[in-house]
C-alpha positions as a Markdown table, in Angstrom:
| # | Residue | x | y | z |
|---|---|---|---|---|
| 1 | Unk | 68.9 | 2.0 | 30.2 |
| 2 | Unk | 67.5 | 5.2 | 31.7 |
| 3 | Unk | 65.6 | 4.9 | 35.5 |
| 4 | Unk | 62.2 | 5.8 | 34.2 |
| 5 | Unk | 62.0 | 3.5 | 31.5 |
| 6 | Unk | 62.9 | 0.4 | 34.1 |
| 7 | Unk | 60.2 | 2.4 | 36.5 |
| 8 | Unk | 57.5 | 2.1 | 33.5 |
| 9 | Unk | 57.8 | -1.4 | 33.1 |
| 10 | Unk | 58.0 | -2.0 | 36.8 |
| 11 | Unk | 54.8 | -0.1 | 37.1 |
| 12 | Unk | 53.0 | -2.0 | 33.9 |
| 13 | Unk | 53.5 | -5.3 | 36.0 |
| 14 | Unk | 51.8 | -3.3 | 39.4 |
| 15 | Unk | 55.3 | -4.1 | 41.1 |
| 16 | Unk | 54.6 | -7.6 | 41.8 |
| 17 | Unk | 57.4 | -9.5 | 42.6 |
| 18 | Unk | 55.4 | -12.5 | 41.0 |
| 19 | Unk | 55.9 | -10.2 | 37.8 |
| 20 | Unk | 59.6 | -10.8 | 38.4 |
| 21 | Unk | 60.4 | -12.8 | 35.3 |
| 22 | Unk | 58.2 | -11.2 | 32.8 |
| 23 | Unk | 60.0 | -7.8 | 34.1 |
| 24 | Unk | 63.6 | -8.7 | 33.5 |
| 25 | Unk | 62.2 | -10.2 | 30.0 |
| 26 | Unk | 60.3 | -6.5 | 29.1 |
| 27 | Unk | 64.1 | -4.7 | 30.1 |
| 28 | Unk | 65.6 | -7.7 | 27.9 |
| 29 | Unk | 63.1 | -6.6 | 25.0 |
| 30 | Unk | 63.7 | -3.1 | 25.5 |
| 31 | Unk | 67.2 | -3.0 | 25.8 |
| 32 | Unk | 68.8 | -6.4 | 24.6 |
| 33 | Unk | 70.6 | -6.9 | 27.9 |
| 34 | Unk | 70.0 | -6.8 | 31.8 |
| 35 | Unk | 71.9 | -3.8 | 32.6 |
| 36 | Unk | 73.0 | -3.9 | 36.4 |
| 37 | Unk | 71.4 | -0.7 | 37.4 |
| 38 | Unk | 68.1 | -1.9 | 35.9 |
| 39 | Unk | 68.4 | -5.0 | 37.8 |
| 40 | Unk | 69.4 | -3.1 | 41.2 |
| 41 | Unk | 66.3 | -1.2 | 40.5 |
| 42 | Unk | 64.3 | -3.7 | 40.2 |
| 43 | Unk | 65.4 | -5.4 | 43.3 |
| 44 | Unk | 64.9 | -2.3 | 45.1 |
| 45 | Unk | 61.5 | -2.3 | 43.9 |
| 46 | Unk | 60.1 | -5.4 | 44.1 |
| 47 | Unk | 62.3 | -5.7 | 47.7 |
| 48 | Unk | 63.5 | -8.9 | 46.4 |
| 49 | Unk | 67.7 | -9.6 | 46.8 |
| 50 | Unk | 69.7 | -9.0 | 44.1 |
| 51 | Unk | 71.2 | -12.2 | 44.5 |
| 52 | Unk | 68.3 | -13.9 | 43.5 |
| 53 | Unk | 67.6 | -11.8 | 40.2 |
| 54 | Unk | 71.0 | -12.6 | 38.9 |
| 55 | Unk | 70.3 | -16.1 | 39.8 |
| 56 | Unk | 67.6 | -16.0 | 37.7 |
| 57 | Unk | 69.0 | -13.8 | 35.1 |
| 58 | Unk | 72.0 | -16.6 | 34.4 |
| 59 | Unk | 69.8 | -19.1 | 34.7 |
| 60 | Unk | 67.8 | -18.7 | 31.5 |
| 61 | Unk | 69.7 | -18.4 | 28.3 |
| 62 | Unk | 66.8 | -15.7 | 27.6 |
| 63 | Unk | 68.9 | -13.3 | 29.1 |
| 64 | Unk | 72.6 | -11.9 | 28.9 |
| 65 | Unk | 73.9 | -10.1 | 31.4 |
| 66 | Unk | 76.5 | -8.4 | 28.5 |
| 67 | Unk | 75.2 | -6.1 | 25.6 |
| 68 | Unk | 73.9 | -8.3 | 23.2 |
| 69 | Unk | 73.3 | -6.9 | 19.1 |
| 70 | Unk | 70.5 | -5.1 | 17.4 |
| 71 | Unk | 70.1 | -8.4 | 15.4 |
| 72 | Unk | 70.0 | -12.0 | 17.2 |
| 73 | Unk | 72.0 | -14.6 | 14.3 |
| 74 | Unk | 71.5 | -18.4 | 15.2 |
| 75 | Unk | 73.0 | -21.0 | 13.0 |
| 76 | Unk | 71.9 | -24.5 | 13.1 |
| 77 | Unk | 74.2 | -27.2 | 13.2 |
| 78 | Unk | 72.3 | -30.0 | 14.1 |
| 79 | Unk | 72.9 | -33.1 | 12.3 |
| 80 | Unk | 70.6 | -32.3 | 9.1 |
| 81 | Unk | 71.5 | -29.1 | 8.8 |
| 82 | Unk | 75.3 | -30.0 | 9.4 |
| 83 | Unk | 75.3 | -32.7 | 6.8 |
| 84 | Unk | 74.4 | -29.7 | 4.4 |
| 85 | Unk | 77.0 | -27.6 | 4.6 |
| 86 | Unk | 76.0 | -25.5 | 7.8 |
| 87 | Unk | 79.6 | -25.2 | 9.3 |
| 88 | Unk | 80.3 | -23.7 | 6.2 |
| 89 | Unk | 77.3 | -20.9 | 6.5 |
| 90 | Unk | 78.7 | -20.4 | 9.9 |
| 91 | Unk | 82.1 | -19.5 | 8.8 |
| 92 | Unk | 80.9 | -17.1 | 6.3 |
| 93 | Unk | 78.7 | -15.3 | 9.3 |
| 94 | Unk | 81.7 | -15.6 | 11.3 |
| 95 | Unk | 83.8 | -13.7 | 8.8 |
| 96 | Unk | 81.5 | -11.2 | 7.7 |
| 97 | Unk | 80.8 | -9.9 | 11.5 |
| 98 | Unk | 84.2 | -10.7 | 12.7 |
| 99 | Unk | 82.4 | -12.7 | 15.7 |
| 100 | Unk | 82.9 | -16.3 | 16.9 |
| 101 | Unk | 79.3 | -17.9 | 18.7 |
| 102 | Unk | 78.9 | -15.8 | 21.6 |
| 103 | Unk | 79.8 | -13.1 | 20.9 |
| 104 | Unk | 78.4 | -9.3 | 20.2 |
| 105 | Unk | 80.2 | -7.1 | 17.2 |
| 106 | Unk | 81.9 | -4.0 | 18.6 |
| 107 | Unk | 79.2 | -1.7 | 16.8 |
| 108 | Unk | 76.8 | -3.9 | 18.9 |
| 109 | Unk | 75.2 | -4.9 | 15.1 |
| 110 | Unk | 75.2 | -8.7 | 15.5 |
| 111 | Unk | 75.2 | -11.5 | 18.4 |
| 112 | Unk | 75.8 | -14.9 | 17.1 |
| 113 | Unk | 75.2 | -18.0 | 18.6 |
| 114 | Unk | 74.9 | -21.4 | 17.5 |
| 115 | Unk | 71.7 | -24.3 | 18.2 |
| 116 | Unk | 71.8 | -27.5 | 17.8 |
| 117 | Unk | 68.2 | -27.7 | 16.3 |
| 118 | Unk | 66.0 | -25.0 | 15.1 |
| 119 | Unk | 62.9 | -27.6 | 14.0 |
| 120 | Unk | 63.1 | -26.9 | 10.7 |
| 121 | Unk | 65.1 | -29.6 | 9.2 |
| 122 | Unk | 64.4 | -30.1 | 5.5 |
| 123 | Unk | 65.5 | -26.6 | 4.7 |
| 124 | Unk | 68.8 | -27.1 | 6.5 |
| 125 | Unk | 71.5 | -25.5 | 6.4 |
| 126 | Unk | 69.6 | -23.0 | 8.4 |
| 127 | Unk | 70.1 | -19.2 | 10.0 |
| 128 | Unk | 67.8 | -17.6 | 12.1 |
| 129 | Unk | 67.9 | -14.0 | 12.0 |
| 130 | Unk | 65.7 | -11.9 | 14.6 |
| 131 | Unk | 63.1 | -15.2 | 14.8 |
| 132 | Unk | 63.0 | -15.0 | 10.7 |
| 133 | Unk | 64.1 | -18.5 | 9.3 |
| 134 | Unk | 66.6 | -18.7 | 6.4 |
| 135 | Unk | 66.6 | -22.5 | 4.9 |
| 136 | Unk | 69.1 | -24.2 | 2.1 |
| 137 | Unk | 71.6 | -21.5 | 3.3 |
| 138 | Unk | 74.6 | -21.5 | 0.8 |
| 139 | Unk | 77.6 | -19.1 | 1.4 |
| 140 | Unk | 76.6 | -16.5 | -0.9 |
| 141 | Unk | 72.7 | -16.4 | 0.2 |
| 142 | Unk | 74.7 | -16.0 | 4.1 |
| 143 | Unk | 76.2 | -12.3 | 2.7 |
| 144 | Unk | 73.5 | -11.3 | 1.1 |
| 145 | Unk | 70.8 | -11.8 | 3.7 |
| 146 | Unk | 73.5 | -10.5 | 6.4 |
| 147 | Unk | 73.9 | -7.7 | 4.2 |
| 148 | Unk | 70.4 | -6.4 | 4.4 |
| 149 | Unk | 70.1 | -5.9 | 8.2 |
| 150 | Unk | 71.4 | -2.2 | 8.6 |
């Protein structure tokens, strides 16, 4: 992530550290990762340790200090959606993008992770894709839909 774009968001949130948060999570949404130099910017910046910004940055799973993919795939496998078939769905993901649960594709195309509930448990088996919901998941419908993001 270049300087100027981590000095733009910096300067959208006034420089606050109060803004610290909502910062790393505009980098996150910019970039799909907390790149190191963006954080050491930021800590420059907002004169607050680095210490503490990586603290927070492995502290919520809404951030990955790793690249993360263009295209965020969740399987559920919570008790409904396991029941129909989801470890299956999750084996087809798994050998379509050659990825395990979390883990990022070498082309940086796909993360993958897995929840143990995404509220949506009458249409289980269920993948999210990029916060789109994909319910009664079979195999095939997996390919197909995985297939469609570039």
């Amino acid at each position: 992530m270049d300087k100027e774009t981590v000095e733009q968001i910096i300067d959208r949130h006034n420089g606050e550290a109060s803004s610290l948060i909502q910062i790393l999570l505009d980098i996150q949404s910019e970039n799909n990762w907390l790149p190191k130099d963006a954080l050491e910017r930021v800590s420059e910046r907002l004169q607050v340790p680095l210490a503490r910004i990586q603290h927070i940055a492995t502290f919520y799973k809404a951030f990955s200090l790793v690249p993360k993919g263009r295209h965020a795939v969740h399987v559920c496998l919570g008790t409904a959606c396991h029941v129909r078939g989801a470890t299956r769905v999750l084996d087809k993901v798994q050998e379509l993008t050659g990825i395990k649960p979390g883990e990022t594709d070498l082309d940086l195309k796909f993360s993958l992770e897995t929840v143990n509930c995404l509220g949506c448990c009458a249409l289980g088996p269920v993948v999210e894709i990029d916060g789109k919901t994909y319910g009664k998941m079979s195999t095939s419908e997996t390919e197909e839909v995985l297939q469609s993001y570039e």
